[in-house]
Each structure stands twice: as C-alpha cells, then as structure tokens.
Steps between C-alpha positions, in 0.01 A plus 500: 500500500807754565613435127156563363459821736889594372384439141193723545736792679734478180192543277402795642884659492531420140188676413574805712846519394578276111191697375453807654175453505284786768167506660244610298237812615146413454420673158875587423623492151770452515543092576404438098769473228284714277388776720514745262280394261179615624145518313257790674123351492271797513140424632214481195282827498211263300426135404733276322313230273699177455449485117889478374507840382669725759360769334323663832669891616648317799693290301600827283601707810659166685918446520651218281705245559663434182882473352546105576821362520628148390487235721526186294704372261733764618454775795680799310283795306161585489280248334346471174166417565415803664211544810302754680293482814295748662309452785208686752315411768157621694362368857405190428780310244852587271471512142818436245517532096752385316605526156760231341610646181615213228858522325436230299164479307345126526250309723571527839546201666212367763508135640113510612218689675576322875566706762874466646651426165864397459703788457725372330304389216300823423527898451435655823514751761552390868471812813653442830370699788693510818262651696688473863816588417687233606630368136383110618118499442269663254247428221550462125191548236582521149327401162586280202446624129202320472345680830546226717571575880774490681480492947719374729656555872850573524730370747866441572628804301372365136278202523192479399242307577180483240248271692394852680219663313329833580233699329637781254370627112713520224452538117766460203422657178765468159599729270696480181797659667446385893302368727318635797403388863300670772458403904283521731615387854289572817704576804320245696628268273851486638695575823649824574599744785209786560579881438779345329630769246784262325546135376769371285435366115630378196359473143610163292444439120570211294472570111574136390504586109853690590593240738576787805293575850584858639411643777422873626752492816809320368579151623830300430417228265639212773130600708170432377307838420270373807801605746375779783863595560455682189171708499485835430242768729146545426424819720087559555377881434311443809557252837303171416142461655469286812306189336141398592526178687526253219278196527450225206273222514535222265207213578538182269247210448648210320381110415724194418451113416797317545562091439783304636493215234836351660366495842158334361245788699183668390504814315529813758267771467570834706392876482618767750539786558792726663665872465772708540524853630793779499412787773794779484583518857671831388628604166830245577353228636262264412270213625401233288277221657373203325226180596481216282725595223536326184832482292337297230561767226851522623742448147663097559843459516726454228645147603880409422628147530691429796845399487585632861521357842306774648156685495456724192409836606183673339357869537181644684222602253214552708362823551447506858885474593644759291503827618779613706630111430849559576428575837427191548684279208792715534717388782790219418559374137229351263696139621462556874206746582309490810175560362349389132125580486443197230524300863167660584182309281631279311452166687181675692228740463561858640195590727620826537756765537667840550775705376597851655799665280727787407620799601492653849676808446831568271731253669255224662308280291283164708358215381245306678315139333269230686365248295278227602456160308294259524454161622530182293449121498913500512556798660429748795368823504824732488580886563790649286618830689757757400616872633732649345709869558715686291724795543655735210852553573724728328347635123464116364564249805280328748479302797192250578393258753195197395336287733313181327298250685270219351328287821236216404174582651271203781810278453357154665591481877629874555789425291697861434634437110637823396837701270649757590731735344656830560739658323723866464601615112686796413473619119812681375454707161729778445343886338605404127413107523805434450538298819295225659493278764304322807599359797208294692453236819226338536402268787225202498299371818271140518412338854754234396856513628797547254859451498622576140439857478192649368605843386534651178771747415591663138725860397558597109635776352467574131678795282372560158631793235474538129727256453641279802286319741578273809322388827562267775226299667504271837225303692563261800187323578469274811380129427196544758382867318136398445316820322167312428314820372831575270704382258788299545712297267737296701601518868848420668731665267751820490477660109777718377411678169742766324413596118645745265430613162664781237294649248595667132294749349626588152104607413532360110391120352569400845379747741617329804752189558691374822602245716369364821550230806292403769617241744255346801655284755351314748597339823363322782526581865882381529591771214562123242374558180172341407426677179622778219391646151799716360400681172678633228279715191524744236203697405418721195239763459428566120339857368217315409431391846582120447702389765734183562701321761729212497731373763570224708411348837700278804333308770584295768264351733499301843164305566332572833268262415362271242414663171290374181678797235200363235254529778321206314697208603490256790881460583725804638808663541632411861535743710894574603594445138680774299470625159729735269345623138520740290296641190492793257128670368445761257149712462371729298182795508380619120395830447170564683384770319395279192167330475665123532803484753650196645762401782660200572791329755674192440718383811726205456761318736550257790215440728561351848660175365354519160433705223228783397345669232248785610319734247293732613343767231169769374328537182284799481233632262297829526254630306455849698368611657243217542661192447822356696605111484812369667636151544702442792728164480732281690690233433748273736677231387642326803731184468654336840652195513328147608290462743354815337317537150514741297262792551357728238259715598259800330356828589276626288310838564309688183326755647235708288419843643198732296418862607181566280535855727616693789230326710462171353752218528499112395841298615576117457803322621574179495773310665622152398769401771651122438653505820208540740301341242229695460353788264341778608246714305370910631283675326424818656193766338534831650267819440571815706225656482517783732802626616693247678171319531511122309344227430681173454416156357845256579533121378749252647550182396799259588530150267780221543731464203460193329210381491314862576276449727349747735661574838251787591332773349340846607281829404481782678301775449572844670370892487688733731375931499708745668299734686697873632 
C-alpha cells in the first residue's frame, strides 16, 4: 500500500511540475489551447424558422465563424472546402446555420438517412459544445449531407458516445454550389451551468469528395476533431437563463411471443408495460428513473469468433445507462473495470431503477445508480448499487472515488451473498493533450476470506505528437479480485506494456506512413512469465483514404489451465505446458468514399503447437442514401496435431440496412457462426414518428447449423412517446 500511495504522490508531482499544468478559475479562459478564437452569439430580436435557409435578419446581423483550417490529410493552411456558421439564441433554445461551400462540383456523398451515421463514410458537419468548461465532457450534434442527425455525449476529452439521444430540429437543403443546415437545440435538452455567460466549442467538417476534414479552431492532425483540449470560446450576448426544471416522460407498452423449440415449451405470450423518466434536478444534473424496462429494440451484437482464453468484451447500448457513463464505466481499464452496466439485465429482468448524474458545480461531478432485478427460477432477486465522486484537478486532470455493491435479495436461511468494490482513480491529461495517463487501486470485499490478494492496481502514461508516439501501461491484479458487477479478463497476474510508434507525413500519394511496436507482457504473482504478444507493423495512409498494415506478431504462452484453442474439441492443452509461435498478417481498408468498398485481413503463422490461417474481411454496397448492404466474414483455419482435428470454422454476417427516410428504418442481420453452431437472424422495423418517440417491431430467431432447425424464435412489438 506505501508503493501505491508513493506512486500516486509521484503522479501528482509530475503533473504539477513535467507539465506545468495550473488550477483553472471557474469560467477562465485561459485553460483552452485555442482561447483566442472566440465566436460572439448575440440574442435573436425575432423568430428563427428551421427551413435551411438562414435567410432571417438575425442571421444577417449575427458573427461568423468561418476561415477553416486543415485538419486532415495534412494540418497546415486553410482548407479548401470552405465553411461558415452563425449562430443566435432566445429564452427557450440555441440555433446554428451553416453553410459548406463545395470545391469540387459532384454528388456529395451520404451513406443513409439513420440517425448517428458513420462519419467516416459521409459529408458532414459534427459541433462540440463544452458547456462546463472543463475540456472532459460535452455534447456533439452535427448533420450528414443527406440531413441525417447526429447526437451524442462526450466524455473523456473526445469520446463520444451515440446511444444518447435528445430532442433537437434540424433541416439540410442543397444547392448547386453548397449545401445548407440549420439547428434548433432547446436548452433543456442538454446540461449546462445557469447564468453561465461562456462555454467552449469547435466546428468540424468533412468534405469527402476532396478527401480533407477541417475544423474552425485548429487541431493537430494526431487528435480527432472531437478533442475538447482544442475548442475555441463561444461567449453569450447575454448570461444564460436559469432552466425550467426539466422533466421527460417516456411510457412504453410492448407485446412479445417467444418459443424455445430446443427446450421443447409452449409458445410465451407477454404484454407490459413500463417507462422511463428524466427530471433535471438542476440544469447539471439529472434523474433518470426507470420500472420494467425493455432493451428488446436494443441493436445485437456483432459476434466475432473466439480464438481467446478469456471473455470478449462488448459495449453498453442501452439507453438508460448512458448519460454521464464514464462516471461510472470510467474507472480502471476496459480489461479490469470495477463496474460494466451489461452485468445489470441480462440474465434477469430489471424491476426497476435510478440514476442521479453530473455536475455539482465546476470541479465536483457525482454519480449515484440503484438498480433492482428480479427474481428467477435460477436466480435471486439482486440489487446492483453504485456512487460515484469526481473532482477536476488542474485545467484537464481528475481525481475520483466509486463504490459498487451487488447483494442477492431473501437469500434462503439469512444467508448475506454480496460484492463489494471500492476503488480511487486519478486521470492525468496535460492542457494540449499531449500527455495522458491514470493511476488507479481498487479494492474488492465478499463475506468469504481471502489470502491471494484481491486488489486491483494499474498506472499508464501515453505521449502522442505529429509524429512520435509512446506509452507505458501496468496492472497487478490479485488472484482473489472478484469485481462481479465489472469486467475482468484474468486474475493473478502483473502486466507490463510499453509501445511506441513514429509517424511520416510527406502529404502526397501517401499521405501518412510509419512504423510501430507494441509489446504486452504478462506475469503471474511470482513476477515468471505466463504470457506475451510483441508486435512489429508498418502502416500506410494513401490520399485516397485507403489504408494498409502489415507486420508481424510473437507469442509465448504458459497454460494456467487446460485450454481447447478450437473451442470445438474434446481434448486440451494441459495446463503447465508452454508454447512459442510466431506469425506475420497484412490488412487492408479501400477507399470509403465510393459506392462499393471492401476490407480484408489475412493472418498466417504458428498457432500454439500448430498452424493457422485466419481471414477476416467487408464487402460493402450502397445505394444512398437509402440502400446500404455489407457482408461481414471470418474465416479460421486451425490445424493442431493428433489428438486434435483439424478445425475450420465460418462467420458469416450480411447485414442489409434501408432508410426509406429520416423517420423510417428497416435493418436485417444475420449471423452464421460455425463455432457456436448456430445462426442468428434480427430484423428490426423502426418508425419515429414523433420526435424521439418510436415504434418498433423486432424478430429473433436462432437455428442450429446443419440440419437448421429451430432453437427459438421471437416478436416483439413496442411503441415508446416522449412526453416534456
């Protein structure tokens, strides 16, 4: 515990002293890179009407932000494809126009109609609010060419997360020459400080036909436009209004019939009911409280054969969780986390639950959950609990402390069956985002007694520039660390992770090129190796936007325990034994701004004490903006010597995705999967047909491979209104 308090001690030296990093005044300026690139909003003196014209006098008499500089392919020079935004405001919601000029004449390039579109694969504007100041959390709205929306939360400096949805207008009209977008965003809508004169933004374009994003306040081309270390300063004519409390009710009826053909029961008819609600406790923090939810419309996962010894990790997609997400999801690495919401609802029914989040001033944000499950025929009735706290320090940093517990609920005889864990992170990210890091402990608590250490401990530091990158990443976790509501790979090991990587731009053919290592090194408890991956690439970056990556790969591994690498046979590995091999793989990305792209990987080399072919690839069709048809694929060719056979094994995914319009949706995927033997078939109808308000008609069903017959099969049938 001294070394982990010592560690924590240096941590805060190096940021006071390496970086020079200061404390930050409430609604000071001066903490952003970009402070002097401000945009003055002046307050509309009549109505603005969201038709894509920006033709009111406001918009006339309003300041523009305009004069975009290169971001991508190369960060020098003002861009090509040239932008303005103007934007006013009135009591009751913000309202921005902008104006994307072409330099290129041609069809502008728009994937579909769906809201949350892949940025990457259409023309678009993206704008990032950082509406406390603290250049970690904020909201991003934006539009696609073809009008489609564009909402998200922001969190850890440039993430964003696009499962949050709020209610907002917008309208995109095209002209010969450029295209045009108008907002409307109520206030109520987001999260923001009261009288509040000042929040930080940036402006992001992507003109695809010349193959360059810009941005208003200039960001080095190593950072995703999405950074908040970056922003410029949007200054308000007027101190914001104190809010209205905010309250949202969003009832939802649904029906299902389910059949378990493998288990041999009767068809299962259901309808319910159930709701959630948001009340704004104040303008920065919100309650959302839900009873009886239902995740059926919830998009599947995209399954990936298996070659591992561990748990595959997959992300949180419903609704209810989101907001404000890293204070909760945030705290350790995505391999060793205390607290992974996907824990919560998937093996039971929620009954109900409640989330209090955000901010309680500059400097303090809290986050408070209960959740309640309920009981089954092979399980008790549970309650999932979490409090978290988290404290700005410095203009980027932080410092937070989480609490989780999950009890079981009546346990037979008075039995007390709970998990525990707390645990203390510090977040290190220096003005400029240049530097990284965390440092984090985290302890876990049962009524069982443990002798093997049930702590989990992890520090990284990462350093990223134009062109040279490098970071160091360790993680001790005790063999008896039991985070039950969490996520947790392994146990019992000490990781030591240092990677590097140098980067050319020469911004011609090939826009980008350069090397890069990684090396991950594992050991158990006694510091002997148990397990490494050392990597050695080269990656290109074409001015097309086609990409490509060779290099080659080293592992070693020392069984813990018995291990099946086919996961389809009946003999093993035995544990204790040791393996050496090595492999090379190369991959390519087309150019996704044409209507048919493709990518592909084909990995080849030792495998344990065998041999291995793996291909792994996407074929892509679009006819836009309605039509968009992929075909995921997977291929392993796995050959081990006697007592094993030799294992080939598919994944097939086509997936066919129609946007007839902005509020009508149609989605199929299907999922053939050799190794778990089974295919999988969602179809999912969606009609939005009030603002945020849908109704949904899903279709699961699951058949063997082989001989096809049903496993189980369901239909639900959902309509959801959001009442504020």
């Amino acid at each position: 515990m001294k070394k982990i308090l010592l560690l924590f001690v240096f941590w805060q030296a190096l940021a006071g002293t390496v970086w020079g990093v200061e404390k930050s005044k409430p609604d000071s300026i001066q903490s952003t890179f970009n402070k002097d690139y401000i945009l003055q909003v002046r307050k509309a003196q009549s109505p603005i009407q969201i038709d894509g014209k920006i033709d009111e006098p406001d918009w006339h008499k309003a300041d523009k932000a305009n004069n975009f500089t290169r971001v991508l392919p190369v960060d020098t020079g003002l861009a090509d494809a040239q932008t303005e935004v103007v934007m006013t405001y009135d009591d009751k919601a913000f309202y921005l126009g902008f104006t994307f000029y072409d330099s290129i004449p041609g069809k502008r390039i728009m994937e579909s109609f769906r809201r949350d579109f892949v940025f990457g694969n259409n023309d678009n504007f993206l704008v990032f609010f950082d509406t406390f100041l603290d250049q970690t959390n904020g909201f991003s709205f934006g539009a696609s060419a073809s009008g489609a929306k564009w909402d998200g939360i922001m969190y850890d400096g440039s993430a964003v997360n696009l499962n949050w949805d709020c209610k907002w207008e917008s309208k995109t009209v095209h002209y010969d020459d450029r295209w045009v977008t108008e907002m409307r965003i109520p206030f109520r809508s987001i999260r923001f400080k009261s009288g509040t004169d000042r929040w930080y933004v940036n402006f992001s374009r992507l003109d695809l036909k010349r193959n360059e994003k810009s941005s208003w306040a200039p960001v080095p081309r190593q950072f995703p436009t999405a950074s908040l270390a970056y922003t410029g300063v949007l200054e308000w004519e007027e101190p914001l209004p104190k809010s209205k409390t905010m309250f949202s009710l969003i009832p939802y009826v649904y029906g299902s019939v389910a059949k378990d053909y493998e288990a041999g029961t009767k068809a299962d008819y259901r309808k319910d009911f159930g709701f959630d609600a948001k009340i704004g406790v104040t303008t920065s923090m919100n309650l959302d409280l839900t009873y009886n939810p239902d995740f059926a419309q919830a998009e599947v996962d995209e399954q990936v054969t298996n070659l591992d010894r561990f748990e595959l990790f997959f992300p949180e997609k419903r609704q209810f969780f989101l907001e404000n997400s890293d204070l909760f999801a945030g705290y350790g690495y995505d391999v060793v986390t205390p607290f992974f919401s996907r824990r919560i609802g998937l093996d039971a029914p929620v009954l109900f639950g409640a989330r209090l989040s955000g901010k309680l001033n500059n400097n303090w944000r809290l986050g408070l959950m209960d959740m309640q499950t309920e009981k089954t025929a092979f399980l008790p009735a549970r309650n999932f609990a979490v409090a978290s706290v988290q404290r700005k320090l410095f203009a980027r940093s932080s410092v937070g402390v989480i609490l989780v517990n999950k009890e079981n609920i009546n346990e037979p005889g008075g039995v007390q069956d709970y998990n525990r864990v707390a645990g203390l992170d510090y977040n290190l990210a220096s003005r400029d985002n240049t530097w990284n890091g965390k440092f984090f402990y985290h302890q876990s608590f049962d009524e069982e007694e443990h002798s093997r250490g049930q702590y989990a401990q992890g520090a990284s530091l990462e350093y990223k520039t134009r062109n040279i990158g490098f970071g160091l990443s360790q993680t001790s976790v005790g063999a008896d660390y039991r985070a039950e509501v969490g996520f947790v790979r392994r146990t019992g090991y000490n990781f030591l992770g240092p990677s590097f990587n140098y980067t050319w731009v020469p911004n011609k053919k090939i826009v980008a090129h350069g090397i890069f290592v990684e090396s991950e090194n594992f050991y158990d408890t006694d510091f002997d190796k148990i397990d490494h991956q050392q990597t050695l690439g080269y990656q290109f970056e074409f001015e097309s936007r086609a990409k490509a990556k060779f290099g080659f790969l080293d592992y070693f591994v020392h069984l813990q325990q018995d291990f099946d690498p086919t996961h389809q046979n009946d003999v093993f590995l035995p544990a204790g034994s040791e393996y050496r091999y090595r492999g090379g793989w190369l991959e390519y990305e087309s150019d996704n701004r044409k209507n048919f792209k493709w990518s592909g990987s084909y990995t080849k080399g030792e495998f344990f004490n065998g041999d291995i072919d793996l291909l792994e690839g996407m074929v892509g069709y679009r006819i836009q903006p309605y039509v968009n048809f992929a075909m995921n694929l997977s291929y392993s060719n796995i050959r081990l010597p006697d007592p094993f056979e030799t294992t080939r094994m598919w994944l097939v995914g086509p997936k066919l995705d129609v946007t007839f319009s902005d509020k009508v949706f149609l989605s199929s995927f299907v999922q053939y999967n050799e190794q778990i033997e089974n295919m999988n078939v969602n179809m999912r109808f969606q009609w939005r047909y009030a603002p945020v308000s849908d109704f949904f008609v899903v279709y699961t069903d699951n058949y063997f491979t082989g001989d096809w017959t049903s496993r189980n099969r369901a239909l639900v049938v959902k309509l959801s209104y959001w009442f504020n």
